[in-house]
N, C-alpha and C positions, 0 to 999 in steps of 0.2 A: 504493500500500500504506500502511496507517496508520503510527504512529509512536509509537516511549515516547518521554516527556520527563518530566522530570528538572527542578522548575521550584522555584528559591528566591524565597521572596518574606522581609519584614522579620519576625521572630520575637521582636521584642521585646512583654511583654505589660500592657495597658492596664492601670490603675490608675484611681481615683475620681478626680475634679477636686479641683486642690487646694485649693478653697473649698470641698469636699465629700467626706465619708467613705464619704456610701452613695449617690455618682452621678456619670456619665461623659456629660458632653454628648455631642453629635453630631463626631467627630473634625475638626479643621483643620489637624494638622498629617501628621505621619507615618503612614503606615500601621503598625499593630500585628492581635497579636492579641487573642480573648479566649475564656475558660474560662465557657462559656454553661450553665445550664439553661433548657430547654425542650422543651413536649410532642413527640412525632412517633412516627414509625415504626421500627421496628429488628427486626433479622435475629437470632435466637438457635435455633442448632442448626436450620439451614437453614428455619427459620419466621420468618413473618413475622409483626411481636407493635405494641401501642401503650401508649405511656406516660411517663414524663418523663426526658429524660435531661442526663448532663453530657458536656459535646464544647468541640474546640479549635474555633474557625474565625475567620474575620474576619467582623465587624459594627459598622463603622462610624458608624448612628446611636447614639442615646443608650441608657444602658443603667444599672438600677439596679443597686448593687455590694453586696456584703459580703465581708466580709474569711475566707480558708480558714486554718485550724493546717496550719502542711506537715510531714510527717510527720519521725521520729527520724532515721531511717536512710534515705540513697539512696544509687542506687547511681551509678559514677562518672558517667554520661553525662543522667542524668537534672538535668529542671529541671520540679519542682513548681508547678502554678498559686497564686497568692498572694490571688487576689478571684475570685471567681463571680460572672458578669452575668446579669440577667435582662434581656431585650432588650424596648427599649420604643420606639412611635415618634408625632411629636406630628399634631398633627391635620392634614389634606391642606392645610388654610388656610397654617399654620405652614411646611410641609413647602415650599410654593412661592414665600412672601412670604421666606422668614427662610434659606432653606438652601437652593434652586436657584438657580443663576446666581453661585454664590458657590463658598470655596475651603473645602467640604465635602468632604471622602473620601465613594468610592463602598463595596462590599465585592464584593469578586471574588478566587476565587471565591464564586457565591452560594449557600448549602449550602439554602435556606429556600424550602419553596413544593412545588412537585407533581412538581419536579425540578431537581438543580445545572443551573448557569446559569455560564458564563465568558465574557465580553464584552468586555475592554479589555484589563489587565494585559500590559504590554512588548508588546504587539502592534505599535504603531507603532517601535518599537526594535528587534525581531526578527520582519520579516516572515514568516516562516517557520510562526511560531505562529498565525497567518492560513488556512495554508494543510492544517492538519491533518483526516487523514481517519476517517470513523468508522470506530468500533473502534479509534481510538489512546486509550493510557494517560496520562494524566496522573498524575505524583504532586507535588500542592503541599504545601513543606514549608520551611525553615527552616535555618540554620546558628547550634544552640547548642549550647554546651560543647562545639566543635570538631567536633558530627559532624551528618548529615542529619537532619532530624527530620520525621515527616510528621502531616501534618494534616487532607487530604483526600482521598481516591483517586477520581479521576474519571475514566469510562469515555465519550468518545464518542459518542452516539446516531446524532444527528444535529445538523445546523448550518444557519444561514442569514448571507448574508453582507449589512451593514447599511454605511451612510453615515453620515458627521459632517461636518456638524449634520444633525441626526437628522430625519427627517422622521414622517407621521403613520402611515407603514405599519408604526409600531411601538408605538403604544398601545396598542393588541391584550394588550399585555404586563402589563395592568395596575401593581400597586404594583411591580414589580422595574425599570417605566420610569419611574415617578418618584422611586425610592429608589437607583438604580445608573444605570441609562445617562443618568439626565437631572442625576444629577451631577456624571456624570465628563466629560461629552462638551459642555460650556457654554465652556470656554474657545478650542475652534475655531471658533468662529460665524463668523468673520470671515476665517475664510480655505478655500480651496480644498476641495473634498470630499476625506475622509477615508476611505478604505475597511480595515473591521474585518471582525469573522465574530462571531458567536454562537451559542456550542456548549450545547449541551444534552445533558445527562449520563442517561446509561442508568440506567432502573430496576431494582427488582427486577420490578415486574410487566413491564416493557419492555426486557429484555435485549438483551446483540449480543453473538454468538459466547460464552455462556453466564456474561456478566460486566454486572455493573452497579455504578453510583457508590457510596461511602460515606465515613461517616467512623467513625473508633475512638470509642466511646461507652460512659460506663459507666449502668448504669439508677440513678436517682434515689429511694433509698429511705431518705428525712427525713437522710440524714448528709450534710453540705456538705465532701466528700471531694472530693480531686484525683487527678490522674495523671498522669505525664510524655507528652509527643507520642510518637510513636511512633519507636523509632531502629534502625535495622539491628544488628542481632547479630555480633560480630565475623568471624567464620566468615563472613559472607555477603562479607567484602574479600579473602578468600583467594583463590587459584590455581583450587581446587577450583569456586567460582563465576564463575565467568569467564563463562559463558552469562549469571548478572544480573548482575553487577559493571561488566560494559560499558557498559551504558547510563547508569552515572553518573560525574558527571567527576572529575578527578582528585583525590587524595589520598595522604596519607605516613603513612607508620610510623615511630614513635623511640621506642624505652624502652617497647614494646609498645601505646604510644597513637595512636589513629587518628584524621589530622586531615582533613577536610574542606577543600580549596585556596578554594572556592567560598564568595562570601557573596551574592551577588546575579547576577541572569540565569536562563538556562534550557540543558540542554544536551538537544540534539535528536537523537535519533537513528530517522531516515525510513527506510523500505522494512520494516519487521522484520514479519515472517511473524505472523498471527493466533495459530496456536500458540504460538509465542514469547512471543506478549503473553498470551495465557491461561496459560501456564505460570508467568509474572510473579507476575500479578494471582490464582493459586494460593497460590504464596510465600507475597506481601503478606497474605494469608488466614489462612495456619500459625504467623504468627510477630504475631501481634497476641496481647496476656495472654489468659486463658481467662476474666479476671474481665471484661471488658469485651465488648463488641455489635457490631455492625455498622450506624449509625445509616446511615436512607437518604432520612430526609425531613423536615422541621422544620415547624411551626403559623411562616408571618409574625407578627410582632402585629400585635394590633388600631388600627389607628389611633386617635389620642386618649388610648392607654394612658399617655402618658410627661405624669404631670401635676407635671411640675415647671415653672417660670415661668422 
């Protein structure tokens, strides 16, 4: 039977290089996020629409920056994006000589392309997440300002399970094999095979059990506006939710503030009924603002786009 999980990754969000106002090399340290515009696909009032949007997600190559106004007033749990990337990446030449085989972050998950992509992320650390079946939920997401914050809702399709060091039965994959698996997966060369899985997340044209991937998106029209990730509603940690509130891990109340115990890991909960999980991934649906979309597919760049030296 599939599985919800409950998955924290690092929620701190990327900034320009500090020899630069308006650009972010290709990451080498931490994983972070970033507050992206770019073309794609998105869901409004159950259609399917195209054209440019603003979204959280990870994107680890380089990316050009400018800086957002964050707005007067927030509210307590919110934390406003401070830069917009436009995501750029340098030529295949670059891409192999300068940045594979070296200590470049991958991005996973991978929100960009014909469909999300999750391939590495604590897999080797919690086997488990290896083992997930279609139709399970993912929600990746974050611990700031003390509570869960989500950033990508991804549905299961299908999966295939893959080896490190990677062999050729996986070019197939074009640029998301040389932009993620070929640079997360260079430092096992030297030892024993490694066994992963890589999931591929349900569309909206390619659904499972009436649910497909996305992320919280607002449409891009000329104003370089923000919006906080997405955070559960206080009422969702009551009593009364007990049917969702289990699937994530633990947390306190004091003085009416609700803390999140959890800042990294995944918490897994296996066997849960399809209904269950479509009754989830409902929720997750009703409680996203009404100003904002359903993004469910992003334009890769062009190679060659990132012409800084």
């Amino acid at each position: 039977m599939p599985s919800i999980v409950q998955f924290f990754h690092p929620g701190g969000e990327h900034g320009p290089d500090s020899f630069s106002k308006t650009y972010k090399k290709w990451n080498d340290s931490d994983h972070k996020r970033k507050y992206i515009k770019s073309k794609g696909n998105y869901i409004e009032n159950n259609v399917k629409k195209e054209g440019e949007l603003l979204f959280w997600c990870e994107w680890e190559p380089p990316s050009n920056v400018e800086r957002i106004t964050l707005p007067n007033k927030k509210l307590q749990y919110e934390r406003y994006p401070q830069y917009l990337h436009t995501p750029v990446l340098p030529s295949m030449e670059k891409i192999k000589k300068e940045y594979q085989g070296k200590k470049y972050q991958n991005s996973d998950p991978f929100v960009f392309g014909d469909c999300f992509k999750y391939s590495i992320c604590r897999m080797d650390k919690k086997p488990k997440l290896k083992e997930l079946e279609n139709g399970s939920l993912i929600l990746f997401g974050s611990r700031v300002n003390d509570r869960f914050v989500i950033d990508t809702i991804f549905v299961i399709k299908s999966s295939k399970e893959y080896y490190v060091p990677l062999d050729d039965s996986l070019k197939n994959m074009g640029l998301y094999f040389d932009i993620v698996l070929n640079m997360a997966c260079h430092e096992e060369e030297n030892i024993e095979y490694i066994k992963r899985r890589l999931y591929f997340g349900a569309t909206f044209d390619k659904q499972i059990n009436g649910m497909y991937s996305y992320v919280p998106a607002m449409k891009y029209e000329s104003k370089k506006t923000g919006f906080s990730r997405i955070v559960m509603p206080d009422d969702f940690y009551e009593e009364k939710n007990k049917k969702l509130n289990k699937y994530f891990s633990k947390w306190s109340k004091e003085k009416g503030i609700i803390r999140e115990e959890n800042f990294t890991g995944a918490k897994i909960t296996s066997d849960v009924k399809d209904e269950d999980i479509k009754y989830f991934w409902d929720y997750l649906k009703e409680i996203i603002p009404k100003n904002l979309v359903l993004g469910i597919n992003f334009e890769i760049p062009k190679i060659g786009s990132d012409n800084k030296i």
